[in-house]
C-alpha positions in Angstrom: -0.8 7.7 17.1 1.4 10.3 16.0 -1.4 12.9 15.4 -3.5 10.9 13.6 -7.2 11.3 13.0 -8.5 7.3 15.1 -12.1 5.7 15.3 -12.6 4.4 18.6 -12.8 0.6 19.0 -10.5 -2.7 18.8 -8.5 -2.5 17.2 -7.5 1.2 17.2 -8.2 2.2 13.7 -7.0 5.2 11.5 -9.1 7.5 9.9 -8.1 7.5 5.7 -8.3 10.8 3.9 -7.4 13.5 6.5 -3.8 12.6 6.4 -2.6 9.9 4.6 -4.7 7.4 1.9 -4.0 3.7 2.2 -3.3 1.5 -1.2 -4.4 -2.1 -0.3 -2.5 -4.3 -2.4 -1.3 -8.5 -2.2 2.1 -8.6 0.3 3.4 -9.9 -2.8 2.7 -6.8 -5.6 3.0 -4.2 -2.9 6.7 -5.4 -1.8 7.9 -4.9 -6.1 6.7 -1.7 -5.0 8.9 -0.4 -2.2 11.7 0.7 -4.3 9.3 3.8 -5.5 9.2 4.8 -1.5 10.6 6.7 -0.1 12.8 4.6 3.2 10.7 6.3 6.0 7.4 6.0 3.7 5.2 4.1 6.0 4.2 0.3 5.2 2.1 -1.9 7.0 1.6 -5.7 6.8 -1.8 -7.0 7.6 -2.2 -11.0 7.0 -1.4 -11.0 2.8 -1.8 -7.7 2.4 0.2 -4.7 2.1 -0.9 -1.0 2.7 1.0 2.0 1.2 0.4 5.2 3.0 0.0 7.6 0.2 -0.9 11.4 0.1 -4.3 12.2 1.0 -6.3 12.5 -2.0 -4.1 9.9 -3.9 -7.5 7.3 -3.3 -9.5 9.7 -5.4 -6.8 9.7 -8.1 -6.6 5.8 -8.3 -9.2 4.9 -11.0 -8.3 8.4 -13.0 -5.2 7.3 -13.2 -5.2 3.4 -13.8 -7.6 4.7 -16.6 -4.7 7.1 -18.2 -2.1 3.8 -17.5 -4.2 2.0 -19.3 -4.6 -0.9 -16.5 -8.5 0.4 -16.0 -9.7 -2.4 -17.8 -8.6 -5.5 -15.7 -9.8 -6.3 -12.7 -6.5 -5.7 -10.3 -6.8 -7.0 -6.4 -6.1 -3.4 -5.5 -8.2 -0.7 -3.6 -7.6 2.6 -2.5 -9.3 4.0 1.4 -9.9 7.5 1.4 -11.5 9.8 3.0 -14.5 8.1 5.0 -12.8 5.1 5.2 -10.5 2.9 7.6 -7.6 0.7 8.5 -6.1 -0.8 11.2 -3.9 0.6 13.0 -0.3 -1.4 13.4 0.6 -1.6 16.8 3.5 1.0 17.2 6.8 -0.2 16.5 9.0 -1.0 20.0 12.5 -0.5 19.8 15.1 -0.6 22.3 18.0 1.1 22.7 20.7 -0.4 20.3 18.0 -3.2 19.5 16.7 -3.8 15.7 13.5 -3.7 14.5 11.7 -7.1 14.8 10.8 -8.5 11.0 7.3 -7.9 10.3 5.1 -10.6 12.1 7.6 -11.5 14.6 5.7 -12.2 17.9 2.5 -10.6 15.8 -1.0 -12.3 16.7 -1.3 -13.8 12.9 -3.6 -11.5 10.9 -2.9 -8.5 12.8 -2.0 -5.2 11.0 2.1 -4.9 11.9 4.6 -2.3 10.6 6.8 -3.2 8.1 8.3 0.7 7.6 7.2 1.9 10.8 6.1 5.7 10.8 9.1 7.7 12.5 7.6 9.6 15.5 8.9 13.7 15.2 9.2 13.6 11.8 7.2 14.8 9.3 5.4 12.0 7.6 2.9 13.0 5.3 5.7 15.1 3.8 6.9 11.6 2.5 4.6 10.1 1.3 3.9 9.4 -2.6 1.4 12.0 -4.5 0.9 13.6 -7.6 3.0 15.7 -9.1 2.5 19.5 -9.6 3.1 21.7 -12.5 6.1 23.2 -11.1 7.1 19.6 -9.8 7.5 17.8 -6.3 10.6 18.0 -4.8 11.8 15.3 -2.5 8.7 13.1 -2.5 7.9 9.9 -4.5 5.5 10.2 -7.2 2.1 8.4 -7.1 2.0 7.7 -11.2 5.0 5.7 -10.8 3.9 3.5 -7.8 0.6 3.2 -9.0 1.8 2.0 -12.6 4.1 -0.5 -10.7 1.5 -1.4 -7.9 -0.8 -2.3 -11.1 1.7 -4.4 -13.0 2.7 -6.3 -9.9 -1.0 -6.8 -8.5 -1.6 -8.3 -12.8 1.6 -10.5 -12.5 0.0 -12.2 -9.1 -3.0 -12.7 -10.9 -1.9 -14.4 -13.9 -0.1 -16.3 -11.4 -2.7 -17.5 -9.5 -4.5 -18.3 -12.5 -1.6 -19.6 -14.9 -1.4 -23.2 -13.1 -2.4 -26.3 -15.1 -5.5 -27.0 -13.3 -6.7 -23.5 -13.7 -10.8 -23.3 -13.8 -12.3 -22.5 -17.2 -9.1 -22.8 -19.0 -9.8 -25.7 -21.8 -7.3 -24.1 -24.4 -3.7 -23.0 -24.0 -3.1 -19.3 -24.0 -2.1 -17.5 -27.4 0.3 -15.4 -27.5 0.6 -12.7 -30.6 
């Protein structure tokens, strides 16, 4: 699949940290955070949850830099593969001549890893996909502080959320505010 490192077995699965990281966040938080991608930055769907193909390395960088955003402290339902680790490999995108891209989980077996921003065979991916910025600056690609600070926030908005209904477990006193 377009060059990329695999582990054999089913389903086909792609090796993290060679040329892309994966952020693993709720479908929910990771789609607040598509507008800091770049359009042909690939995104898979897999059941609820999103993956961001980032620069390699980026997993590395993730608790270094939800420390410095100050969102080290919670506990966010997001994880970073890297090198040594794994994901599923979306089946690649089928398009027809003149036909549009099928919206993700159309005709999908439910829970399997689909493309929502399918890679683009030919181009250079990796070249596109969200890292760190360099001294003398990155030109052209998104930057990985900004989605991570957004990825954070969103994935912290879901939780309170989840947790914020009436019936919540353990809450016995309204929440303050200051």
């Amino acid at each position: 699949m377009l060059g990329w490192p695999t582990a054999p077995g089913v389903p086909l699965r792609l090796r993290t940290g060679v040329r892309f990281d994966v952020l693993d966040v709720p479908a929910e938080a990771g789609a607040a955070a598509l507008r800091h991608l770049a359009p042909e930055s690939p995104v898979a769907l897999v059941g609820g949850r999103m993956r961001l193909l980032v620069a390699a390395g980026g997993a590395e960088e993730l608790p270094g830099l939800l420390d410095w955003l100050e969102w080290g402290a919670l506990a966010l339902d997001l994880r970073a593969l890297g090198a040594g680790d794994l994901t599923e490999a979306p089946d690649p995108p089928v398009r027809a001549a003149g036909a549009a891209v099928p919206r993700p989980g159309a005709g999908a077996v439910q829970g399997a890893a689909v493309w929502l921003r399918p890679p683009e065979p030919g181009r250079d991916v990796e070249a596109t996909l969200p890292a760190l910025p360099s001294f003398e600056g990155v030109t052209g690609a998104p930057d990985l502080v900004r989605l991570v600070d957004t990825v954070a926030a969103q994935c912290h908005r879901v939780r309170l959320r989840r947790g914020a209904g009436p019936r919540s477990r353990g809450r016995d006193q309204p929440l303050a505010f200051s």
